[in-house]
N, C-alpha and C positions, 0 to 999 in steps of 0.2 A: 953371634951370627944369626941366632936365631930370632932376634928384636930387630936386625936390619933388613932381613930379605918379609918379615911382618912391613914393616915400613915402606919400603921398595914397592911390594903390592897397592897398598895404601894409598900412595903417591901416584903409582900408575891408573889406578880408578878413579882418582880424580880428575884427574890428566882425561881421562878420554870422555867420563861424565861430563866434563865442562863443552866439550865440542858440539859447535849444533851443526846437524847434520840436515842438510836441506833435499826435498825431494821434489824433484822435478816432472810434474802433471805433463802425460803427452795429452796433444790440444786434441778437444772433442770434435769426433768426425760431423761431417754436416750433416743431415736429414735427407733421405732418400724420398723425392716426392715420386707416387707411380700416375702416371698420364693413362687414363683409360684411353682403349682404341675407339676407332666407329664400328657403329652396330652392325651384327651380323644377320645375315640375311631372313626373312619371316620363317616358321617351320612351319610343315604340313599342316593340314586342316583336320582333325580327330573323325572317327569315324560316326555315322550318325546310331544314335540309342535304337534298343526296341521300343516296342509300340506296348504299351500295358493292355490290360483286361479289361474286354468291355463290360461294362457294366446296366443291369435290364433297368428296364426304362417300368415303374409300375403300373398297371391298370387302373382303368376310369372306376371313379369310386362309385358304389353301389347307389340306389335309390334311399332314402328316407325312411325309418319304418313310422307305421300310424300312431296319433296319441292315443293312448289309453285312456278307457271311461273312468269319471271324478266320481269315487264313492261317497255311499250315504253319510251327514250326520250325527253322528248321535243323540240320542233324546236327555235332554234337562232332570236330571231328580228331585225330588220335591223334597220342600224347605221343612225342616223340621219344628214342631210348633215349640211354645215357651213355656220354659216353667212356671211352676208355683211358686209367689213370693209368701214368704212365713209371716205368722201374727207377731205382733210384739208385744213381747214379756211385758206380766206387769209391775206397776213401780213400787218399790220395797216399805214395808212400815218405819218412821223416826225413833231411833233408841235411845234410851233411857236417860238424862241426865245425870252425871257422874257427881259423884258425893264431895261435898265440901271441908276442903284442908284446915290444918290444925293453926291460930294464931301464932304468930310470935311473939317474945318477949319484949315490952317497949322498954327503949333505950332509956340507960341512964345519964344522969348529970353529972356535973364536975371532977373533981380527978387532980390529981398532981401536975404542976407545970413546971418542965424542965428549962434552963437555961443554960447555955454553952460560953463561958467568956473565955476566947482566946490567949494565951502569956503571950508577955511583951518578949 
């Protein structure tokens, strides 16, 4: 009993999973267009502003005053004279001639001659 009402279940989920179930879209309402009216009549005219602060007007600008006197110059200072040029030293005495070095030993002659002959 217990294996057929498992089965039964079983059976019946299939049974309704296989069904296709179709859904039926209500059709989309049309689009409300709005018609403006004619225009309504002009409004009133606003009231006019105040008047701002007057403002002074400046005075006539004064005379010039005088130029002032160009002062004096000033005076040149005097050039300084030159100096002394120095004597020149006088020129030194020649020193000594330096003493004469010791000979060397003159070379000798002959001598042993080496030869090198390479192995085959």
């Amino acid at each position: 009993m217990k294996h057929s009402l498992l089965l039964a279940a079983l059976v019946a989920t299939l049974g309704l999973a296989a069904c296709e179930k179709t859904t039926v879209a209500p059709p989309a309402a049309a689009p409300v267009v709005v018609v403006p009216g004619p225009a309504g009549p002009a409004g009133a005219t606003g009231a006019t502003g105040s008047t701002g602060s007057t403002v002074a007007v400046p005075g006539a600008t004064g005379a010039t005053g005088a130029t002032g006197a160009t002062g004096n110059d000033g005076a040149t200072g005097t050039t300084g004279s030159t100096g002394y040029t120095g004597a020149t030293g006088a020129t030194g005495s020649t020193g000594p001639t330096g003493a004469e070095g010791t000979k060397g030993d003159t070379g000798k002659t002959g001598g042993d001659t080496v030869v090198i002959v390479p192995q085959k």
